[in-house]
FIDOTOR-366186 format. One line per 4 residues: number of its first residue (from 1); for each residue x, y, z of C-alpha. Coordinates in Angstrom, 1 decimal. Layout:
BEGIN
NUM> X,Y,Z  ... $
***
This chain:
BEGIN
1> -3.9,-31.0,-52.0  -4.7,-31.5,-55.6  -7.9,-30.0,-57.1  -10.4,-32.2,-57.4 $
5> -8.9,-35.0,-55.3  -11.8,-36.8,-53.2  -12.3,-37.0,-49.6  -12.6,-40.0,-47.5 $
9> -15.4,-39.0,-45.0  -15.9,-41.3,-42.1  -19.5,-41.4,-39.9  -19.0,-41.5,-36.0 $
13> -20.7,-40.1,-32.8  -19.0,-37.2,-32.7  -19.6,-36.3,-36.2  -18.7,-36.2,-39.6 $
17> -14.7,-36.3,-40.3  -12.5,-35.0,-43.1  -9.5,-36.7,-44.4  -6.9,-35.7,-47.3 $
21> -6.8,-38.8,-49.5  -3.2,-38.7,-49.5  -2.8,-39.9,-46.0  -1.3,-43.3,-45.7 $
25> -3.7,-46.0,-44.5  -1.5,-47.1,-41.4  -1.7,-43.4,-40.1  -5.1,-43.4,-40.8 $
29> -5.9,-46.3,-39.0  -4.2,-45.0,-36.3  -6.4,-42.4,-36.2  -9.2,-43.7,-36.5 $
33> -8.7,-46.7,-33.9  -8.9,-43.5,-31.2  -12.5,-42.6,-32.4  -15.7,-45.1,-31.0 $
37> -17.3,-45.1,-35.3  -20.3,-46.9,-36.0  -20.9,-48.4,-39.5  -23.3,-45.4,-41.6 $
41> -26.2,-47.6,-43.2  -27.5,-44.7,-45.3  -24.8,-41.7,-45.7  -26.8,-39.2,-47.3 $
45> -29.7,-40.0,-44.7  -27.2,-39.2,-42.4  -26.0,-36.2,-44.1  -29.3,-34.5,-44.2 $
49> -30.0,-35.4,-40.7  -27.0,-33.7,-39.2  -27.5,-30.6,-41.1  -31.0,-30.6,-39.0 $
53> -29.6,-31.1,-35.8  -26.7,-29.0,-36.9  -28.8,-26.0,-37.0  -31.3,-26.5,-34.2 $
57> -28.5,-27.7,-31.9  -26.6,-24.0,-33.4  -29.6,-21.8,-31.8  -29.8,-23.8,-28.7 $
61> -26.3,-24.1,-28.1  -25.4,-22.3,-24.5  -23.2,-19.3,-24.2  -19.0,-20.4,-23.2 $
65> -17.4,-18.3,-20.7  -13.9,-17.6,-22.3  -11.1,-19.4,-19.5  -10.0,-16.7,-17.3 $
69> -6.9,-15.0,-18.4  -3.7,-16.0,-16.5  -1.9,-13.7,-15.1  1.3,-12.0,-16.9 $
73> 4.5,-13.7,-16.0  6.9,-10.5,-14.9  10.2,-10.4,-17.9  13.4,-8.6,-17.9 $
77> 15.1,-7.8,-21.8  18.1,-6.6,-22.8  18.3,-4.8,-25.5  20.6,-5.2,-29.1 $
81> 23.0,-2.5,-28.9  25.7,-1.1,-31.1  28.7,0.7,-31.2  32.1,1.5,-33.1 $
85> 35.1,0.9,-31.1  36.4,3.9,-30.7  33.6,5.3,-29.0  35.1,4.0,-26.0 $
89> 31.4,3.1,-24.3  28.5,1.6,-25.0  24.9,2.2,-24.0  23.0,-1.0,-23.4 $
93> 19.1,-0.2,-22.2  17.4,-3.0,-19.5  13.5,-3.4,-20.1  11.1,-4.8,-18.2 $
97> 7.3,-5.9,-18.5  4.3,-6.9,-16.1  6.4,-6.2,-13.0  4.2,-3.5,-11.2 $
101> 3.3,-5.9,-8.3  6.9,-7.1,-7.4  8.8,-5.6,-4.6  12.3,-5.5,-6.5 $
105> 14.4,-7.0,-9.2  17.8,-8.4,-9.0  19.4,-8.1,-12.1  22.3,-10.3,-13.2 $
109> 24.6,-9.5,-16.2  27.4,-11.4,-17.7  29.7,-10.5,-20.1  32.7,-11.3,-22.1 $
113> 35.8,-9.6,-20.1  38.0,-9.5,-23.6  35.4,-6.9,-25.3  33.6,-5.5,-22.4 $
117> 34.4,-4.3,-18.7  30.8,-2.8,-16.7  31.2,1.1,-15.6  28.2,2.6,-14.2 $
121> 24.5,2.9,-14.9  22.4,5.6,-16.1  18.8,6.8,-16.8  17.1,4.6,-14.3 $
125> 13.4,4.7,-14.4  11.6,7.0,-12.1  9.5,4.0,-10.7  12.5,2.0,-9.9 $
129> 16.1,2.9,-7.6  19.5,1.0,-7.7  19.6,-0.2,-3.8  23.2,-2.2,-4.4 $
133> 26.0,-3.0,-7.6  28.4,-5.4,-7.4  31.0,-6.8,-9.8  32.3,-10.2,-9.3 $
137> 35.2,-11.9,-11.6  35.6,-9.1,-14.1  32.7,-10.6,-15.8  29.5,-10.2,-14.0 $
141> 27.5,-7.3,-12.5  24.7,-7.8,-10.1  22.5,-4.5,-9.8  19.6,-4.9,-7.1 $
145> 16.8,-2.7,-7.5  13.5,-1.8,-5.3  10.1,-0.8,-7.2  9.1,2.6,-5.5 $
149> 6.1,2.8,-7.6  4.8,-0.8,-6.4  1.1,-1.4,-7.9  1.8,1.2,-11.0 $
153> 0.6,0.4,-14.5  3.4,-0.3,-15.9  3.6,-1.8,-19.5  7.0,-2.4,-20.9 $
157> 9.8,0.5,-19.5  13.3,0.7,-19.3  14.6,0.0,-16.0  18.0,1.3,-16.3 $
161> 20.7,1.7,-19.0  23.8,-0.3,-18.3  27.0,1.5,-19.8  30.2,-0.8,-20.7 $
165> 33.6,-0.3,-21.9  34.6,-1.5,-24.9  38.0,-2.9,-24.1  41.2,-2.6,-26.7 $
169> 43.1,-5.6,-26.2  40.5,-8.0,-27.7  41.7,-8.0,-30.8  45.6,-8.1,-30.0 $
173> 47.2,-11.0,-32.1  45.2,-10.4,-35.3  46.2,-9.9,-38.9  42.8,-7.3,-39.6 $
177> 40.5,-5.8,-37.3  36.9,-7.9,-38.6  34.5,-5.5,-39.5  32.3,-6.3,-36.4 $
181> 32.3,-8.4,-33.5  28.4,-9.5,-32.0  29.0,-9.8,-27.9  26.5,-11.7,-25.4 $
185> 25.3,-9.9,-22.6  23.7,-12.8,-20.4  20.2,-12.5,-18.2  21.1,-16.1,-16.9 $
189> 18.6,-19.0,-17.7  14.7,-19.2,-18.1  13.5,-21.4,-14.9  10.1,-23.2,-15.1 $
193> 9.9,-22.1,-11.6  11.3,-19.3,-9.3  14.4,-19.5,-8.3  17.6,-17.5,-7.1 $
197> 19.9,-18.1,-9.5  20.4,-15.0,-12.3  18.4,-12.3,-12.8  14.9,-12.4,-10.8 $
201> 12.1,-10.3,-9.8  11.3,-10.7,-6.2  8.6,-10.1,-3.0  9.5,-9.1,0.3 $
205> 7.7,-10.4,3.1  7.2,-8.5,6.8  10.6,-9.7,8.1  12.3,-8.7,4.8 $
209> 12.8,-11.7,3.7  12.8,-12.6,-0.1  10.4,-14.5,-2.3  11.7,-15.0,-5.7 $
213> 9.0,-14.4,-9.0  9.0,-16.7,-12.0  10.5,-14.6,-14.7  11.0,-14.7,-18.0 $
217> 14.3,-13.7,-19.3  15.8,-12.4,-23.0  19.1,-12.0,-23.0  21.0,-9.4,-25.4 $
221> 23.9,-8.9,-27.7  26.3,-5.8,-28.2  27.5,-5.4,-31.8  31.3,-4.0,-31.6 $
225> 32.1,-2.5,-35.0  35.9,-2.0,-36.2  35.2,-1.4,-40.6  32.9,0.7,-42.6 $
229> 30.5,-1.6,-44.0  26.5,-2.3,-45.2  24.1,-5.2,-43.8  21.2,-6.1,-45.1 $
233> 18.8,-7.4,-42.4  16.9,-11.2,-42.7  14.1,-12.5,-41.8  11.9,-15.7,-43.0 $
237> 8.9,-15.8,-44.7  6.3,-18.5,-45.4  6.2,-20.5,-49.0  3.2,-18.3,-50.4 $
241> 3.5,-14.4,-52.7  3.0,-11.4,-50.6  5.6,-8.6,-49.8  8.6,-8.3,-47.3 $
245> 10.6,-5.9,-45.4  14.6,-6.1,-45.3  16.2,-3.5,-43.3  19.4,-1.6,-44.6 $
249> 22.2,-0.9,-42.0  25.4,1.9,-42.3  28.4,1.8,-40.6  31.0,4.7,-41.3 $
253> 34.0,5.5,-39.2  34.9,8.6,-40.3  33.4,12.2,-40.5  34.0,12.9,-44.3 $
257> 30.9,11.9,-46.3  27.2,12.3,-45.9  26.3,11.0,-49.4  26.5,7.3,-50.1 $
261> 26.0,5.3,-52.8  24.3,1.6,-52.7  24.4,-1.3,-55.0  22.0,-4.3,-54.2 $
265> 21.6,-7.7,-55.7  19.1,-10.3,-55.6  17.9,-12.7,-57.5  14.7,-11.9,-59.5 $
269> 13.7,-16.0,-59.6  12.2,-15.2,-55.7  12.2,-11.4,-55.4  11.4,-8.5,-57.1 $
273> 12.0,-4.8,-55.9  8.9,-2.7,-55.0  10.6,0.1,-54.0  13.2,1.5,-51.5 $
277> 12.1,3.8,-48.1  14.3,6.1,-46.8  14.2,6.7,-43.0  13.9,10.5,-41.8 $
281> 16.0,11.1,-40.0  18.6,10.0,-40.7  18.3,11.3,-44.6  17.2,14.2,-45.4 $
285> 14.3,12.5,-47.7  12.3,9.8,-47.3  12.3,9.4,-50.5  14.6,7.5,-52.7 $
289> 15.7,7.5,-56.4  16.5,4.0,-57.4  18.5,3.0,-60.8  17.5,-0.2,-61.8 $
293> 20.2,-2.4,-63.7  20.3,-5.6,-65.0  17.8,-7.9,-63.8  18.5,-8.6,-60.1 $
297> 20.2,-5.5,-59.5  19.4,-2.0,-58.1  21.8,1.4,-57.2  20.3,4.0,-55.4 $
301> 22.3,7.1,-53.3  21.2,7.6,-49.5  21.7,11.3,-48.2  22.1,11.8,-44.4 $
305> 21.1,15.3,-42.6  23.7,17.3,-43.1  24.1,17.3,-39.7  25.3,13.6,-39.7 $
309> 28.5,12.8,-41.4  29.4,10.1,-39.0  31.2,8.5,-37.5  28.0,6.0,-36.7 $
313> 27.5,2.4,-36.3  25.0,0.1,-37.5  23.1,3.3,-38.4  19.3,1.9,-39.7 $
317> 19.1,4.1,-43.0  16.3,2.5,-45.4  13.9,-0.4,-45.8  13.9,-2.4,-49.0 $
321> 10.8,-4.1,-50.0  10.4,-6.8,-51.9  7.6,-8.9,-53.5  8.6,-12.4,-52.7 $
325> 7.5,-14.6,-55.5  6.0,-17.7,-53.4  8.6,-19.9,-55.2  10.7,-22.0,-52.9 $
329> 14.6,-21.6,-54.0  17.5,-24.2,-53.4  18.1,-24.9,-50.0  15.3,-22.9,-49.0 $
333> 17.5,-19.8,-48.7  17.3,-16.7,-50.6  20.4,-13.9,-50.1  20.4,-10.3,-50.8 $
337> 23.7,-8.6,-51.3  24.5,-5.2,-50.7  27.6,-2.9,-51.2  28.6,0.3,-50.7 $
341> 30.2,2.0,-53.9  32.6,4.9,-54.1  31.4,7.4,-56.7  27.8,8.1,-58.5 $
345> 26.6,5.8,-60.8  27.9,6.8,-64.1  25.1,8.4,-66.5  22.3,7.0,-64.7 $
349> 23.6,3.5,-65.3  23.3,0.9,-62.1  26.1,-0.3,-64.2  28.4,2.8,-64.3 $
353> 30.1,3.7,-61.0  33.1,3.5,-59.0  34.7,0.2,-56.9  33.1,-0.7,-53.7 $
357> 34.7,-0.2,-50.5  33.7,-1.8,-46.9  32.7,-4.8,-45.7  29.5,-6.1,-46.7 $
361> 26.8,-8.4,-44.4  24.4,-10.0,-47.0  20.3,-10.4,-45.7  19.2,-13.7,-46.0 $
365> 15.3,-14.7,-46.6  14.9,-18.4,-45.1  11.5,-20.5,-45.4  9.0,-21.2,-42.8 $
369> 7.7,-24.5,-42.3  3.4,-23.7,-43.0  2.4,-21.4,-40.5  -1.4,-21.1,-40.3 $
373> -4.4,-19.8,-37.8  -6.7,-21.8,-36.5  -10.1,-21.4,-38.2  -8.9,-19.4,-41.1 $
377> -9.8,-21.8,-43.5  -8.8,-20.4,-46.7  -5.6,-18.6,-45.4  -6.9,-14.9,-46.3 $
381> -5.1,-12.0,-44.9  -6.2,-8.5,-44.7  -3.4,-5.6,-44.4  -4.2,-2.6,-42.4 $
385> -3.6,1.2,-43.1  -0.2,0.5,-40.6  1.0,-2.2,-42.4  0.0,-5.1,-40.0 $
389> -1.5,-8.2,-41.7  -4.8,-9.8,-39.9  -5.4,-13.1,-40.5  -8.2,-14.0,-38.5 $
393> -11.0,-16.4,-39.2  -14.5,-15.2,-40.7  -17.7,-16.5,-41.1  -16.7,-17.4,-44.3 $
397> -14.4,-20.3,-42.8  -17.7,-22.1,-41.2  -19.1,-21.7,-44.6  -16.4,-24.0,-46.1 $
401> -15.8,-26.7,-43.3  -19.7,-27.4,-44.0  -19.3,-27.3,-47.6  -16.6,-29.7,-47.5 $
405> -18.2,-31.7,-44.9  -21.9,-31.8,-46.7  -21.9,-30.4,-50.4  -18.4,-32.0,-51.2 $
409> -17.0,-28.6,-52.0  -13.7,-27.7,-52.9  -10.6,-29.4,-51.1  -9.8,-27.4,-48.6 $
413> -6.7,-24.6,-48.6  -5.6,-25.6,-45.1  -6.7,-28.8,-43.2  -5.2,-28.0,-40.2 $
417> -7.2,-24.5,-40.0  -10.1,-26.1,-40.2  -9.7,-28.2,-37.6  -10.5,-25.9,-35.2 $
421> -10.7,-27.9,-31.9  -7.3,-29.5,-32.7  -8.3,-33.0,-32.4  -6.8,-33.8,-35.4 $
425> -10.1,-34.4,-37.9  -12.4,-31.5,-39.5  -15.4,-32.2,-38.6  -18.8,-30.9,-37.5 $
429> -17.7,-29.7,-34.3  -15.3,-27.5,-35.2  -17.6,-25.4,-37.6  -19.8,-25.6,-34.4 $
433> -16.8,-23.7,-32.2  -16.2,-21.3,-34.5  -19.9,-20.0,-35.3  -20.1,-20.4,-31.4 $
437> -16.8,-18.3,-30.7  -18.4,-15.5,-33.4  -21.9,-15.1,-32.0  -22.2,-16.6,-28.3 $
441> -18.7,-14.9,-27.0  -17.6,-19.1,-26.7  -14.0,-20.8,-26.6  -11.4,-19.4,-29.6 $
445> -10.0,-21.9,-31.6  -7.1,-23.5,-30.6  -3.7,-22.1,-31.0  -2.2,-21.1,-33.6 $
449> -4.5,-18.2,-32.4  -4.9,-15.6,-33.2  -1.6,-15.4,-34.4  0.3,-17.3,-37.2 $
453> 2.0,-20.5,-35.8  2.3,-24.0,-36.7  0.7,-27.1,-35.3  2.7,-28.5,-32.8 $
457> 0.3,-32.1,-32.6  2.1,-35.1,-32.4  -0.5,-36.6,-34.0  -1.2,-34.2,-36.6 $
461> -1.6,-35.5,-40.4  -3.7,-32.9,-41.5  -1.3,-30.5,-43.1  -1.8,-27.1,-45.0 $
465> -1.2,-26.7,-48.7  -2.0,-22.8,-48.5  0.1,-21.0,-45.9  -1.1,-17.6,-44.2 $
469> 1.2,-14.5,-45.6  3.6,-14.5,-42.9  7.0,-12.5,-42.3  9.3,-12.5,-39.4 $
473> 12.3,-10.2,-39.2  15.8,-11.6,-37.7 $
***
């Protein structure tokens, strides 16, 4: 919202409500056809009465229990795995969450026959046994299991690690091997309620019979690599300045090398290089040398232990971080190449060097749609000694819904934080709820909370000019 754009403030029984000036009148009709308003003879009599009530109705406002909690709903995770193809096997671990309380789990995988064939599982937890496998159709692998530790405190564990074959005729019929090949590994479905079919935690009853749990799934994907190659990870960020993570990814077939040499580009319009972080292991250093080139360009050399010289697959080597510039590009997409380059740059240059060899996956940085939480008014964000950015509403954010409301302050940076109750106005109220929340232990705001999301109101015409700093890997 422009600075210095005025507000349209409308008088009803419920309070005093905010408007951005650019709505369009039907919508706001709409709007306002839903609220019971009377007609405000005197507006600044009005004001300066429900700043008075506004405060004595603040000290004799009655503590709000919080809603009870509901309980955890029990999920089973399959995790990403990797491998290069002639490892022969691949190790694919099975996690599960808020499960202490069920009797047992039946857990049912499917897979792609052409890449994959199921051998045997390993490592099961110590809480849980294997009570029965079996393999239907060359595709599918039911494993039942029983909880021995039944009542346990169990937070996320892995259940089991389920070990496939990587199978050689997948690829008969083709000109080149690709440099990878991304496999699904299948939980089955989500149900809104329990249910049989696929992967399910269960209860047993006195006459063992079975009682199936609603449970959440999250199916997984095994990454089958044939080529030496580089990936950059992706992720998408929010339209406002603040730094980003992109992950940097190895895969080397051979057993020759344990020096490599990196080129990255970028472009320098919507990034800017803060520095590369090595991971320890696998390098011997966590720290990097970088050779900065032309603008939008960067070399740097990445030294494994020299007790790694591959061959590895999708081996997670460094972190590059970036300042992202808050300007939106074309197509709200942003790619980051990266190469792997035989030889050492020449003289220092991130010019100089030899050809690049490999395949290459480029990182791609999308944009988010606003992503706010509720009562954060002005969109601040603190980051903590581990990196972790809090976003939470202060008092601060009541001090600016009244402002607006009463002193025509500034416009606000994000309308739909400060309607906390999410009815779809800023008004009183919601500076109410969140002075209650802080000192009287009452309702949080509404969701997004306490989390960044968006507003998911069909009736929503708030909107939110000032985004929180937000990141999410891909």
């Amino acid at each position: 919202m422009p600075t210095g754009s005025g507000l349209a403030i409308k008088v009803a029984h419920s309070g005093f409500h905010i408007f951005r000036p650019e709505e369009r009148t039907a919508s706001l009709h709409t709007v306002l056809s839903l609220r019971s308003a009377t007609r405000a003879e005197n507006l600044g009599s009005a004001v300066h009465s429900s700043i008075r009530a506004f405060f004595v109705g603040l000290l004799l406002i009655l503590a709000v229990s919080s809603p009870a909690e509901s309980a955890d709903i029990p999920s089973v995770r399959i995790d990403d795995a990797s491998a290069y193809f002639a490892e022969g096997v691949v190790d694919v671990p099975i996690l599960i969450s808020g499960a202490s309380q069920a009797d047992g789990l039946e857990l049912s995988i499917d897979y792609d026959e052409m890449f994959l064939g199921y051998a045997f599982n390993a490592g099961v937890s110590e809480h849980w046994s294997v009570e029965n496998v079996l393999r239907y159709a060359n595709h599918r692998v039911i494993i039942t299991l029983e909880n021995i530790s039944r009542g346990s405190a169990l937070d996320e564990d892995v259940v089991l690690h389920a070990l496939f074959v990587l199978k050689g005729g997948a690829l008969d019929g083709r000109d080149a091997p690709p440099f990878k090949v991304d496999t699904r590994l299948s939980l089955g479905t989500s149900s809104p309620v329990p249910t049989t079919t696929g992967t399910h935690f269960f209860l047993v009853d006195d006459e063992d019979n079975r009682e199936p749990l609603l449970t959440e799934l999250d199916s997984g994907t095994v990454s089958i690599y044939y080529e030496d190659g580089i990936e950059v990870g992706s992720g998408a960020v929010t339209g406002v300045a603040q730094e980003i993570t992109l992950p940097l990814y190895l895969t080397y077939l051979r057993n020759d090398r344990n020096v490599f040499t990196v080129g990255i580009d970028y472009d320098e319009m919507f990034l800017n290089v803060l520095r590369v972080r090595g991971l320890q292991p696998p390098l011997v250093d966590e720290r990097v040398d970088e050779n900065l080139g032309p603008a939008g360009t960067l070399r740097f050399e990445l030294v494994l232990d020299n007790g790694l010289s591959g061959p590895f697959a999708r081996l997670h080597v460094a972190d590059i971080v970036f300042q992202y510039t808050g300007q939106h590009p074309p197509d709200n997409e942003i790619v980051v190449k990266a190469e792997l380059i035989e030889g050492a740059p020449a003289d220092g240059n991130a010019e100089g060097g030899g050809a690049g060899y490999g395949q290459t996956v480029p990182g791609l940085v999308t944009l988010l749609p606003a992503h706010f939480v509720r009562g954060n008014v002005d969109s601040s964000a603190r980051i903590s000694v581990d990196g972790r950015v809090n976003a939470l509403p202060e008092l601060a954010d009541a001090t600016l819904i009244l402002d607006s409301l009463f002193k025509g302050g500034e416009p606000l940076p994000c309308y739909d934080a400060a309607d906390v109750n999410d009815s779809g106005l800023v008004e009183i109220g919601d500076a109410i709820l969140l002075l209650n929340y802080f000192f009287k232990g009452g309702d949080p705001p509404a969701g997004p909370f306490p989390h960044p999301g968006v507003d998911e109101g069909l009736w929503d015409i708030l909107g939110c000019d000032t985004p929180v700093p937000h990141f999410e890997p891909r």
